[in-house]
C-alpha positions in Angstrom: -52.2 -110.1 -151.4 -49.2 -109.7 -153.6 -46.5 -112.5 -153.8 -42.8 -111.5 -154.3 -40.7 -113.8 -156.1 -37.9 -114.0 -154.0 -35.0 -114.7 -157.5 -36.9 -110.9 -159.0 -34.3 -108.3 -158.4 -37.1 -105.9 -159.2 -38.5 -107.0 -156.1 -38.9 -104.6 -152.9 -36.0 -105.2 -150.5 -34.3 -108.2 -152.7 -31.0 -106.2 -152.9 -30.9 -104.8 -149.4 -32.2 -108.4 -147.9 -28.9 -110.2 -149.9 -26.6 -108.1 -148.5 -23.4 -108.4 -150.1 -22.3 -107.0 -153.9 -24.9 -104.1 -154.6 -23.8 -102.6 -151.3 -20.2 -103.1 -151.9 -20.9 -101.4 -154.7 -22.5 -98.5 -154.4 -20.1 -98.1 -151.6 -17.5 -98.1 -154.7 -18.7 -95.6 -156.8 -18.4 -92.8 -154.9 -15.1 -93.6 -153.6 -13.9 -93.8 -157.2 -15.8 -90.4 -157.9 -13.2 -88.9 -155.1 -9.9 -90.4 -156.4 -10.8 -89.0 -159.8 -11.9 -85.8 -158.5 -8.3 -85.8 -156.2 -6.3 -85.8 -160.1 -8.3 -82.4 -160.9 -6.9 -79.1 -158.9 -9.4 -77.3 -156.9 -9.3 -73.8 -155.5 -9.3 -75.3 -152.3 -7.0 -78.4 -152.1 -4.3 -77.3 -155.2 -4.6 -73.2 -155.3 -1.6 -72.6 -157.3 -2.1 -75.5 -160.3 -6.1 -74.2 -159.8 -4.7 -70.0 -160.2 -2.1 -70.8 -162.6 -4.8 -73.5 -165.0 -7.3 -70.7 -165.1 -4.8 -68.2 -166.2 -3.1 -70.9 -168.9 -6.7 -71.6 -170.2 -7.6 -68.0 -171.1 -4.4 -67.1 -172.6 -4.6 -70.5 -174.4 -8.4 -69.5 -175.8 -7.1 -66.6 -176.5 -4.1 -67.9 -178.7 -6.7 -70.2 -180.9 -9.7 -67.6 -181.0 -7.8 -63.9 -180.7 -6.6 -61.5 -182.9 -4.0 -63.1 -184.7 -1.9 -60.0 -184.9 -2.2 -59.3 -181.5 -1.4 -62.7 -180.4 2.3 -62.7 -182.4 3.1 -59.6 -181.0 2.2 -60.5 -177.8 4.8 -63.5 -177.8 7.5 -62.0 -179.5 7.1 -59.6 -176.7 7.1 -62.4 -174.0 10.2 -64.6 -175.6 12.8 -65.5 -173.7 15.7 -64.7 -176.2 18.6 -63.6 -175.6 18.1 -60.0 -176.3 14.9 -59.8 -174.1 16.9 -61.7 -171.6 19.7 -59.4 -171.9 17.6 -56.3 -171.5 14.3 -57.5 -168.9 15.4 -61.1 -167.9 12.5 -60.6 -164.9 9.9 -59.5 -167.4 10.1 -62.1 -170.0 10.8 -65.3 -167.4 7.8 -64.3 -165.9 6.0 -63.5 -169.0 6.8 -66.6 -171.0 5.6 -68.7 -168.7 1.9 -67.7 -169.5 1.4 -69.1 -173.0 1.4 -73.1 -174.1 2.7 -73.9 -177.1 0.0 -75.5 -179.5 -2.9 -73.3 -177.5 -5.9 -75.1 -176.4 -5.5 -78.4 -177.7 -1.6 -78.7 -176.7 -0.7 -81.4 -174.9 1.2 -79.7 -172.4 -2.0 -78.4 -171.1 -3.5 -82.1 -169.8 0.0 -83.0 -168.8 0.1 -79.5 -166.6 -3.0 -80.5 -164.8 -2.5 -83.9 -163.6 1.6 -83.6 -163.2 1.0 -80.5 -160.7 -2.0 -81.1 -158.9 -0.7 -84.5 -157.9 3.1 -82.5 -156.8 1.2 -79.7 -155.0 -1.4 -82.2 -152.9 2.2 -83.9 -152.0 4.2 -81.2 -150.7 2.4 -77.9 -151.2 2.1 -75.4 -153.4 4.7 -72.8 -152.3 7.1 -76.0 -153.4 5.6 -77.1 -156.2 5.7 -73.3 -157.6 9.5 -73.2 -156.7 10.4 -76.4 -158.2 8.1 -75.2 -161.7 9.7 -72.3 -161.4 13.4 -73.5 -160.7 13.2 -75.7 -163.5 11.9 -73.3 -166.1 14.1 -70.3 -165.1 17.1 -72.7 -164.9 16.4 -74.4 -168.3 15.8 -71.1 -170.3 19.4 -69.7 -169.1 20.6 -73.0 -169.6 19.6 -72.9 -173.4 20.2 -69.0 -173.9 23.0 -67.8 -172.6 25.2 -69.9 -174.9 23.5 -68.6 -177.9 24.0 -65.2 -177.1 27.6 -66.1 -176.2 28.2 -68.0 -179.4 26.4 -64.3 -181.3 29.1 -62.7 -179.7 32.6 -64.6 -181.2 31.0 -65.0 -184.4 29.4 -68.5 -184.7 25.9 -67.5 -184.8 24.1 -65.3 -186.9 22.6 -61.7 -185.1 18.8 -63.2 -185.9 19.8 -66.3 -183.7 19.7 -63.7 -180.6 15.8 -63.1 -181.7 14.3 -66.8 -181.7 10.9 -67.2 -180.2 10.9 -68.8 -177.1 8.1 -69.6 -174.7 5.7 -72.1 -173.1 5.8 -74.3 -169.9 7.8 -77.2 -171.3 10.5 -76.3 -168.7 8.8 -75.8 -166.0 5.9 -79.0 -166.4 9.4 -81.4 -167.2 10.5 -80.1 -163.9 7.5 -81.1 -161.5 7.7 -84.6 -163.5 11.1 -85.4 -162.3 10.2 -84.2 -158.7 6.8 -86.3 -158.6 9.0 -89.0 -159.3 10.7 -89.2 -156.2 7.5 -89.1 -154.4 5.5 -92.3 -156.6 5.5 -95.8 -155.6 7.8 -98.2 -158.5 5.5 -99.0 -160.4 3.8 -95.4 -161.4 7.3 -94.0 -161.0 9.4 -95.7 -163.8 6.8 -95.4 -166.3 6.8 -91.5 -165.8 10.4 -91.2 -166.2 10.2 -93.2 -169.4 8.0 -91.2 -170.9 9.5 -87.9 -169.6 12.9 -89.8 -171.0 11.3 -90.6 -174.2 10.6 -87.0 -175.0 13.7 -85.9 -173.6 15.5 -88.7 -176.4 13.6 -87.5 -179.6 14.6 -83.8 -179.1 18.2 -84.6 -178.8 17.7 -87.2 -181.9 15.2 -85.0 -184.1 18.3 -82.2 -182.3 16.1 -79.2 -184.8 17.8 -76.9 -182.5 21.2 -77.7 -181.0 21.1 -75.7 -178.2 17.1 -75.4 -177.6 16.9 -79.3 -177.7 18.6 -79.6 -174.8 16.8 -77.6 -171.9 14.1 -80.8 -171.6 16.5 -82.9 -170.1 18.1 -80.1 -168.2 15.0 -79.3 -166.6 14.1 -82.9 -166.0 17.4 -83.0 -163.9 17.1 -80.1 -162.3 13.6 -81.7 -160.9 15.1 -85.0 -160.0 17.7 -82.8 -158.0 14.8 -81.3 -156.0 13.5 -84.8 -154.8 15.4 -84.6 -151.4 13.9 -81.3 -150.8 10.2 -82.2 -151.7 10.6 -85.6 -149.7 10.9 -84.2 -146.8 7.9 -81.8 -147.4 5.6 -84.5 -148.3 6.8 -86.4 -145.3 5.9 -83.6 -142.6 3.0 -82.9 -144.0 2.1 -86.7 -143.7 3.3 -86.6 -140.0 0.9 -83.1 -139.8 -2.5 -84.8 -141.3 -1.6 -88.2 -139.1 -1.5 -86.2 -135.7 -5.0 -85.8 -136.0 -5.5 -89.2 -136.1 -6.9 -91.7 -133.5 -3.6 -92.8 -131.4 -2.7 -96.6 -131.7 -3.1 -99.4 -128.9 0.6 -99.3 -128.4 1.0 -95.7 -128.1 1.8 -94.7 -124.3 -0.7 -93.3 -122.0 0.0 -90.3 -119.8 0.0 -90.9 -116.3 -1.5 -88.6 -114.2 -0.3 -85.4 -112.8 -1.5 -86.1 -108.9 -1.6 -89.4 -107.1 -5.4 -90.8 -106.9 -5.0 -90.8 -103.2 -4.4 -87.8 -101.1 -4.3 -87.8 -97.5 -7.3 -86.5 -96.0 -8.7 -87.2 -99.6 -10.4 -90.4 -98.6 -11.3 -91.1 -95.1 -11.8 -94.5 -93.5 -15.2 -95.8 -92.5 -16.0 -95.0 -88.7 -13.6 -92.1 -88.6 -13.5 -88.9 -87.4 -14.9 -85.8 -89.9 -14.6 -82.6 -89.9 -17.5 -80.5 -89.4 -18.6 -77.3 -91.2 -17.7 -75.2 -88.4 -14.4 -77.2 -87.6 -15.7 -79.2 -84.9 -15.1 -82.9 -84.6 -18.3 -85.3 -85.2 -18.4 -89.1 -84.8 -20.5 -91.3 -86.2 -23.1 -92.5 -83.5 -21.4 -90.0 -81.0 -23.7 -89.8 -77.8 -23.6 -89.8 -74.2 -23.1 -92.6 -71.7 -23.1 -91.9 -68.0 -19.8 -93.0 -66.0 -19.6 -94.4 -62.6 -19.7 -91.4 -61.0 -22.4 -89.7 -62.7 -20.7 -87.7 -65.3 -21.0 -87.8 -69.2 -18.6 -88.6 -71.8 -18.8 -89.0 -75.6 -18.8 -92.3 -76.8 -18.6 -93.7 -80.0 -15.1 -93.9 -80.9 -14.3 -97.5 -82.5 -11.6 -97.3 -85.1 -12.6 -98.6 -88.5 -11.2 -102.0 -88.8 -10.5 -104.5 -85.4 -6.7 -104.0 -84.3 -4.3 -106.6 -82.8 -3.9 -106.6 -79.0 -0.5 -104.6 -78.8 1.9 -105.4 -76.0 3.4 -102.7 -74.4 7.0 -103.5 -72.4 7.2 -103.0 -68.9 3.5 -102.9 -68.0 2.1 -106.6 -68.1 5.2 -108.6 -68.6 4.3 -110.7 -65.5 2.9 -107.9 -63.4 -0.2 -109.2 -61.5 -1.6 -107.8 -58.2 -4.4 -109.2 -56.4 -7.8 -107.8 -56.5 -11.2 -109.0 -55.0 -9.3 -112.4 -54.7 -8.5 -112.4 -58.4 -5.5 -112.3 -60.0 -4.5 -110.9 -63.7 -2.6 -109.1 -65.9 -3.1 -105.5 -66.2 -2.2 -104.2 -69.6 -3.0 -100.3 -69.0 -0.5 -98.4 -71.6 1.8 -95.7 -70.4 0.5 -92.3 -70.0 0.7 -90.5 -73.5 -1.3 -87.8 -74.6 -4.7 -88.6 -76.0 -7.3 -90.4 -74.4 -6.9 -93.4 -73.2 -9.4 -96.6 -73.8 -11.6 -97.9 -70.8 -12.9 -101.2 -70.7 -16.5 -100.8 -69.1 -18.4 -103.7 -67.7 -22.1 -103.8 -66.1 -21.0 -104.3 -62.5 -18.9 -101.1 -62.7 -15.4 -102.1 -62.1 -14.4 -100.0 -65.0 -13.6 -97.4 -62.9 -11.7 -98.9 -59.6 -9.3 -100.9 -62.3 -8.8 -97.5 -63.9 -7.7 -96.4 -60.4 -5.4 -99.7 -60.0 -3.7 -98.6 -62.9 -3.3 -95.1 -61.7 -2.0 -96.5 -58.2 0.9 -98.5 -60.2 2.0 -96.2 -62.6 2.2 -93.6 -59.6 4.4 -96.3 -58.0 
């Protein structure tokens, strides 16, 4: 016989007989295990941050382990300067946006991740590609298009309209000033002070003059997209809470036909309708008149009627019969048949012809 001591936590059953904490948590590991999964893209839930990662990470390997040589020509040949933009804008936008600065171990890379899985679970990932987009393609001209301008009346130098320009700064500053709009207070002030902090040092450090601004242009630009992506993430809120269970106070549909229809239900004791269209009764059988004939009986209605007076048949009308005298309530002739009180002696039948005799009168 073995003796379990009931304090051992070794013991079989000790933390399933107490109940309380080691259930609670194991029940909180796996949740936590799914809100850190839910930061990460996945092919499935985030397919544009999931496409566009795996594409970032092999250019980005490729950058720190490649050819050198290759690589520099490579992004001269993808910069977004103003003579590339001047001769294949399309080309080099798209292009540009295909290489982080600082390769593998940039920065921008972890920010990328977590910044656009968490817009794209929110509102989508056609949306969060436009507002990426938007904000990089906006940003670039932004920054550009003055240099070549100031090239052209002199103020610049030629070389200025060949500066190497790429990376997703643009476009990731973009989706941080959009998931902003969608945070609660206290996760979304301290993004904007970070994304404000980097926006202040380039316009303090200001190494380029014009360059140095197109951070807090894009960073606008994003915060000018948060009506559009609020509305997203709200249908699509509305969308995954139609599927759920409806509330107590939610109104419930009447139905389209009355529960009662006539001929639906019938009463106890009435009539029914045969399978050849013939009319049964309950106990229907045969009991012999006076006179010797037949005649189905069995007709009681369902439920025991009032006596019904009828005008002008026993409102004092009394004739004298066998030395008796009493009222004779017989109801007009109408069509139908017409109930016959029977007794054992037979005068069932000579009252019925009393009654004939007076309304014949």
């Amino acid at each position: 016989m073995t003796v379990v001591n009931p304090a051992d936590d070794s013991a079989p059953g000790a933390r399933t007989a107490s109940g309380g904490a080691p259930s609670r948590q194991q029940s909180r590991g796996p949740s936590r295990l799914r809100r850190l999964a839910r930061l990460l893209p996945t092919p499935a839930g985030t397919p544009f941050t999931f496409g566009y990662g795996v594409i970032l990470l092999s250019t980005a390997l490729y950058t720190d382990f490649g050819d050198q040589a290759t690589v520099g020509r490579l992004l001269r040949e993808s910069s977004t300067d103003a003579a590339h933009l001047v001769e294949q804008p399309l080309f080099v936008l798209v292009a540009s946006a295909l290489w982080i600065a600082g390769g593998i171990y940039s920065f921008y890379g972890v920010a990328f991740l977590l910044v656009v899985t968490a817009l794209e679970r929110r509102v989508g990932g056609a949306r969060a590609a436009g507002v990426f987009l938007l904000g990089h393609v906006l940003a670039t001209l932004a920054t550009e298009l003055p240099v070549a301008g100031a090239v052209a009346v002199g103020r610049l130098p030629a070389a200025s309209m060949h500066r190497l320009d790429y990376g997703i700064s643009f476009g990731l500053m973009a989706c941080v000033g959009a998931l902003s709009g969608l945070l609660r207070p206290r996760w979304k002030w301290p993004l904007l002070g970070m994304a404000g902090a980097m926006c202040a040092q380039d316009l303090i450090e200001l190494v380029d003059p014009l360059a140095s601004w197109g951070h807090p242009i894009a960073l606008l630009t994003g915060l000018a997209c948060v009506p559009l992506v609020r509305d997203a993430a709200g249908r699509k809120s509305a969308a995954v809470g139609r599927g759920a269970v409806l509330s107590a106070d939610c109104a419930v549909p009447t139905p389209l036909l009355p529960p009662w229809l006539p001929r639906q239900y019938a009463p106890a004791g009435a009539p029914q309708e045969g399978a050849a269209g013939s009319m049964t009764f309950r106990g229907a059988g045969e009991e012999p008149l006076d006179d010797g004939r037949a005649e189905p009986v069995g007709r009681a209605p369902a439920e025991a009627e009032a006596p019904r007076h009828v005008m002008g048949v026993d409102d004092g009308l009394h004739h004298p019969h066998g030395g008796e005298a009493g009222p004779v309530g017989v109801a007009p002739r109408v069509p139908g048949a017409v109930p016959r009180p029977r007794t054992a002696d037979g005068a069932g039948e000579q009252r019925r012809r009393d009654a004939d005799a007076l309304q014949a009168g």
